[in-house]
N, C-alpha and C positions, 0 to 999 in steps of 0.2 A: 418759932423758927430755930432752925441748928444755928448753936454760934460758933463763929469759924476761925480760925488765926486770920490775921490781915495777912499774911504775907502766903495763903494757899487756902486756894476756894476750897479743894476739895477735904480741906483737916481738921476734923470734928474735935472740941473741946474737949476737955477735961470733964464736964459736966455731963455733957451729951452722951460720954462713952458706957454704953451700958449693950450687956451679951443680947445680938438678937436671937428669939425664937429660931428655931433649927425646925426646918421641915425636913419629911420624911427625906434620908437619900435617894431612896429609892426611885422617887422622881425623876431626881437628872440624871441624863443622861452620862454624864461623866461617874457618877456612882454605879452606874449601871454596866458601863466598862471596865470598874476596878476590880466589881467582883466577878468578874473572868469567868473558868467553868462551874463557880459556886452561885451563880446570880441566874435568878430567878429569870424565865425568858417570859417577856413581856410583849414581844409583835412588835414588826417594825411602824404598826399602823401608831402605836404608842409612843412613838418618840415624845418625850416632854422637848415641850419648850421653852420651859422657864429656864434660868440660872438658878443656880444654887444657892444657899446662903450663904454670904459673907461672914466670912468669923469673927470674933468679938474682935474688933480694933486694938492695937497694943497701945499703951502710953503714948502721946504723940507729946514731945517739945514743941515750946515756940519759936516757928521758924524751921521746925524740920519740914523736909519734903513729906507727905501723907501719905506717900504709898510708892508700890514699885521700886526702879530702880535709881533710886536716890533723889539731890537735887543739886548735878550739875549745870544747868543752866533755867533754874526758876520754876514752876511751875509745871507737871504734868498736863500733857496733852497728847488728847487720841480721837480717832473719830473713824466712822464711814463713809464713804464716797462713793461713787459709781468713777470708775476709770478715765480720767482726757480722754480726747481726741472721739472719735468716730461711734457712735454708740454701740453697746455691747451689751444687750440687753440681759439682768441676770446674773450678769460681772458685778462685785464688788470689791474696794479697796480696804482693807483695815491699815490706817496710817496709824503711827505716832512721831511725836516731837521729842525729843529728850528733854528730859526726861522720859521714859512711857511708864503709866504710871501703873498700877494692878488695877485701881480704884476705876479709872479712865476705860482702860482693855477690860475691865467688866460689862458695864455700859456699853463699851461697844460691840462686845459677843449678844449681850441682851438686845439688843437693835436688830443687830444680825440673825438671830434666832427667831425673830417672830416676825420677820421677814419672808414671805413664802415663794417673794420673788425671787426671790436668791439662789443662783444654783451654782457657783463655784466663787469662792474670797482668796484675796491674794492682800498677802502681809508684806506689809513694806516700813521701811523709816522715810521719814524725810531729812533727815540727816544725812548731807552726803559723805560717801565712804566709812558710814557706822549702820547695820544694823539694826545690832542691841551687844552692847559689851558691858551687860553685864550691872551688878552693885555696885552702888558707888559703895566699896570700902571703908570710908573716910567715913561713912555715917553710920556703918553698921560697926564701924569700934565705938559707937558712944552705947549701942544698944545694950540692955540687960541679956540675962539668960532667955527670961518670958518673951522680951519684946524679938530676939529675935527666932524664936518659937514660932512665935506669930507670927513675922515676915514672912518665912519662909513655908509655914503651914500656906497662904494665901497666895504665894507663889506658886505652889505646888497644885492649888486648887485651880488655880487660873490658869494652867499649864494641861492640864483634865480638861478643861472645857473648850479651850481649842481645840483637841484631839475629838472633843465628841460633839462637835458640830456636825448635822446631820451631811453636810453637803462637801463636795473635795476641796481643800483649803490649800494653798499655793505660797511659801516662802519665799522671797526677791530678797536674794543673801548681795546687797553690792558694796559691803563693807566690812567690818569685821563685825563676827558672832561671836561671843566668849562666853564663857558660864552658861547664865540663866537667858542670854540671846542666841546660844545653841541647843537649849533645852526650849525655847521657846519653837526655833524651826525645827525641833525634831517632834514636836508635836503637830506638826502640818503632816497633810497624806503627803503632799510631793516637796519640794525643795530644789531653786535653781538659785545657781552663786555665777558671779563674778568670778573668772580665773583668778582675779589678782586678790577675791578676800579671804580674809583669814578667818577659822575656826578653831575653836578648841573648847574642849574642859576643860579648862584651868586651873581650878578649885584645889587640887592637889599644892599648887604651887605658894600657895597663900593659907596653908594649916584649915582646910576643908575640903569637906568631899559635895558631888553635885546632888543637889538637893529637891528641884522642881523637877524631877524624872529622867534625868541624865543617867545613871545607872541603870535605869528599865529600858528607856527605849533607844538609847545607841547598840548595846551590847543587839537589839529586836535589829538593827538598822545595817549596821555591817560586819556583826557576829561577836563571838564572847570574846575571843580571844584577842582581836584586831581591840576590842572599846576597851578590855582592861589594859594594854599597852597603850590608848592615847589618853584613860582616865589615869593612870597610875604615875606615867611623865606631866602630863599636863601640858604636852604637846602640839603646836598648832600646827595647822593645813591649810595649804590656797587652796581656790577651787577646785584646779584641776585634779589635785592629788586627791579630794574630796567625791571627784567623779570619778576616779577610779577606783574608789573603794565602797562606792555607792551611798555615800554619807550624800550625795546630792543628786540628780536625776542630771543635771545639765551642769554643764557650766562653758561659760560665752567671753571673749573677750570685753573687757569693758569698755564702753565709748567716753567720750568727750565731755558726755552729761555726767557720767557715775551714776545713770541709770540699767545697764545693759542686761543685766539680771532679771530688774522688772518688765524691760520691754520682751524678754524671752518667755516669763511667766505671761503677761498676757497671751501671747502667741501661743502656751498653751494651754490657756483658760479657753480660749475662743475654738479651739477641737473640744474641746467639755460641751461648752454651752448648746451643740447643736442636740445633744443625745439626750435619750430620754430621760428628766429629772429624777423621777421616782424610782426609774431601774438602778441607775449611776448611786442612787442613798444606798437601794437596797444590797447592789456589789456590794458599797465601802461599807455595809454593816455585817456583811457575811463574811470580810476579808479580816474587820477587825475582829470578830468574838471570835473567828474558826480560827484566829493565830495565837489564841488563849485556853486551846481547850488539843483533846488526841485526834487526828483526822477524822475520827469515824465520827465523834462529834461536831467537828466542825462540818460535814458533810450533812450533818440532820440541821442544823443552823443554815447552812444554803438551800435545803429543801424547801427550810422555813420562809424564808428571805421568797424564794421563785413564788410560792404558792402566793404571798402578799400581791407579787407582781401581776398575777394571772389578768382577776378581775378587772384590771385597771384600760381605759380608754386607749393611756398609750402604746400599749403593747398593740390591742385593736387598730389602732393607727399604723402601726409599723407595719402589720401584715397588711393591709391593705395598702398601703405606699410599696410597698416591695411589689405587690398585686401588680397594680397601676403604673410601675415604672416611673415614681415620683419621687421627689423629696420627703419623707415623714416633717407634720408638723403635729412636734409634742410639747403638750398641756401642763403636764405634770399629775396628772390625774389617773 
């Protein structure tokens, strides 16, 4: 058995820590989106489902938090849920606690991924009016050079796998997002805030730059020139200004709960959920590699993507529901 610190389940020993086996990248999915117009096209039929390798573990203290972002208040925790209130079948929740840990959001992507029931996740904290803000600081000045190599390789990596979940993933911003919890919702397809929270990269402000794909995909999110003026001040934004720069799809007054954010993401998971699952994969696979490669290529990448869809039941479905003057009821198949 792994022996563990007392003071965090999830913190492998000193003894314990040894490099795992690396499989192919080629596999996951998220390797499979880095290498952009140089990567090999594998068919949507091929999505891996596994997770990736986790990278060798840095030196862990006794007593330090094991992973993610820090340990202001005790132990990492994350998990999946299916949504309160009214069923919603195919909805799912990725919560964390704060801390959230990388270690925990792996686990919980791994759930999620071989999950088939799945067809739209919405990320949320259960911390009210926080998000994800970010590193604790205060622990990353005790790190070496290696150890924070490490952090931040496996932030980075964790950051990738959200992005390449095969299904459309949903931010509930009702708090503040700073650093690596605005790098975390820019790794979602859509994003809805709170008018009243705050975002930023920060990074600049405290002698760093962002580092779990903060440079890659805000500058993809509301252009070169707007992301190197909010990464270069280290500037923050409430919602609304947020939604008018399309850094967020919505943003809603907040209620009384400091839920309002997530009650709007559900309101739009539930237009998801009714359409057909494996067409909705194949869009968000044709919209991500064709915004990595010159249109004409991305145009052979949607070719590719429809052809997938052809043979599938649910499309059969669909024309026959239009036929019929009926509601379509789709399979996923």
């Amino acid at each position: 058995m792994m022996a563990t610190d007392s003071r965090c389940p999830h913190a492998p020993s000193r003894a314990s820590r040894r490099p795992r086996p690396r499989r192919d990248p080629s596999r996951t999915a998220a390797a499979e989106q880095r290498g952009g117009a140089n990567a090999q096209w594998a068919g949507p039929a091929r999505l891996p489902l596994a997770p990736p390798p986790l990278l060798p573990s840095p030196p862990v203290r006794r007593g330090a938090p094991c992973c993610g972002w820090g340990g202001r208040a005790g132990c990492c925790c994350a998990g999946v849920a299916e949504p309160p209130g009214p069923p919603r079948g195919g909805a799912r929740r990725c919560w964390w606690a704060r801390p959230a840990g990388s270690a925990a959001l792996f686990s919980a992507l791994e759930q999620l991924r071989f999950d088939e029931k799945v067809r739209v996740v919405v990320f949320k904290s259960e911390v009210k009016g926080v998000f994800c803000a970010g590193a604790d600081l205060k622990e990353r000045a005790k790190m070496d050079d290696e150890e924070v190599g490490y952090f931040v390789k496996r932030l980075r990596n964790l950051m990738d796998e959200i992005a390449a979940l095969p299904v459309p993933t949903i931010a509930a911003i009702d708090g503040y997002a700073l650093g690596g919890g605005l790098e975390l919702a820019l790794a979602c397809d859509l994003r809805v805030a709170a008018s009243s929270a705050k975002m930023g990269l920060i990074e600049a402000t405290r002698g760093l730059l962002p580092g779990a794909g903060g440079t890659q995909r805000l500058p993809r999110c509301v252009g070169i020139g707007l992301a190197k003026e909010l990464i270069f001040t280290g500037r923050q934004i409430d919602g609304e200004q947020a939604a008018s720069v399309g850094l967020v799809n919505h943003a809603v007054p907040q209620n009384s709960e400091g839920d309002a954010a997530y009650q709007r993401a559900l309101t739009l998971a539930e237009e998801i959920l009714p359409q057909a699952p494996f067409a909705v994969k194949m869009g968000k696979l044709a919209i991500n590699r064709g915004m990595e490669v010159d249109i004409a290529s991305g145009m052979a990448i949607e070719g590719m993507c429809y052809a997938q869809n052809i043979p599938t039941r649910d499309r059969q479905e669909g024309m026959a529901a239009f036929r019929e003057k009926r509601p379509p009821r789709f399979i996923g198949k």
